[in-house]
Each structure stands twice: as C-alpha cells, then as structure tokens.
C-alpha positions in Angstrom: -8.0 -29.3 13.8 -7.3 -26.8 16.4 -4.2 -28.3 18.1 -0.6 -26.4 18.2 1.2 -29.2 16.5 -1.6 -29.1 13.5 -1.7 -25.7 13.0 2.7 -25.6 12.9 2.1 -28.4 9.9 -0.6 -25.9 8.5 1.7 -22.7 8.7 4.7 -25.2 7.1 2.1 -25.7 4.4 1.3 -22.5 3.9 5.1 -21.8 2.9 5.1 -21.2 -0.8 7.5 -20.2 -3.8 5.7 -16.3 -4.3 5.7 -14.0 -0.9 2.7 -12.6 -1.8 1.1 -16.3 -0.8 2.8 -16.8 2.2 1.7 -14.1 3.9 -1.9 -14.1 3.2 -2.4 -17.6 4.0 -0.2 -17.5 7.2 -2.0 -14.4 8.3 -5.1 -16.7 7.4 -4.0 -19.3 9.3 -3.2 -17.4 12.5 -6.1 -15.1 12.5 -9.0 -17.4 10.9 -8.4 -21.0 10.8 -10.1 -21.7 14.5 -12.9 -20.4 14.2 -13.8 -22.0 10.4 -15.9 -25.0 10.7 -14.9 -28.3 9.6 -16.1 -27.8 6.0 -14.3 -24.3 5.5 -11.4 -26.0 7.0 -11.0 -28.8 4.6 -11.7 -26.3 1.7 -9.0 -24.3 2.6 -6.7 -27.6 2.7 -7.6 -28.3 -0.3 -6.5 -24.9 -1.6 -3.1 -25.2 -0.9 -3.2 -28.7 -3.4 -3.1 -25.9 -6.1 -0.3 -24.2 -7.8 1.2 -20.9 -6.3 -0.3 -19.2 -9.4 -3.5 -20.3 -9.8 -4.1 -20.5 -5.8 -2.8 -16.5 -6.0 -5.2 -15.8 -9.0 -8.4 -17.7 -6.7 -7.5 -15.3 -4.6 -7.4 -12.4 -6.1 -10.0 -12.6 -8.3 -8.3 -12.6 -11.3 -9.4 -16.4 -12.9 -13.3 -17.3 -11.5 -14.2 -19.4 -8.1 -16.8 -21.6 -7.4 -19.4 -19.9 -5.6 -19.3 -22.4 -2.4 -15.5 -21.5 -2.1 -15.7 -17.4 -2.7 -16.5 -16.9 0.7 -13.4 -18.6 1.8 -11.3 -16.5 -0.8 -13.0 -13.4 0.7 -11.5 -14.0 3.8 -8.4 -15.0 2.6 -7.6 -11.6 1.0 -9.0 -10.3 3.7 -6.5 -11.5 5.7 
C-alpha cells in the first residue's frame, strides 16, 4: 500500500476528534508507513477501527497492549 492516492485515504483516516491523535499518526503515516511490512501495515489499519480514546490510551501506555502490537505503538509515539 505504497501508492499516493492510498496513503491521502490513510492521512484522511488518520483525522480524528483529539489533536493529540492526529498528529502522531499523520506524522506516522508520513515518516513510517512505507517502510512497515504488510503485517505492521494492516495492524496499524486496524488501529484506527478503535475509539480516539482508547487508540490514544494504546498509545500511550496508559491501558495494556498485546505484545505482537507494542512494537507498533512504540513507533507510533515515537513518531
């Protein structure tokens, strides 16, 4: 999923109701997406199914993760 017109429905997806959200995972988006493999790809897809909150409490630690996503969520607050 590496194509312009993809990655503008990503970054329209990544638009969220708290700030805080949209600019980690547009940053994300811009900086990391690429270079994920397929499988990091879809997980982060799959993020933004959740809820502002709980996706912003994923990321910040504050509520557990799975431990196959946490290295996605690393990179996110990374971001």
């Amino acid at each position: 999923m590496s194509c312009e017109a993809c990655n503008d429905r990503l970054l329209w997806r990544c638009r969220r109701g708290l700030l805080e959200l949209d600019i980690v995972l547009e940053h994300f988006v811009v900086r990391h997406f690429d270079g994920l493999d397929a499988g990091r790809q879809a997980q982060f897809v799959q993020l933004l199914e959740l809820p502002d909150n709980e996706l912003w409490d994923l990321i910040t630690g504050k509520i557990a993760a799975k431990d196959e996503i946490r290295p996605l969520l690393d990179l996110l607050m990374a971001a």
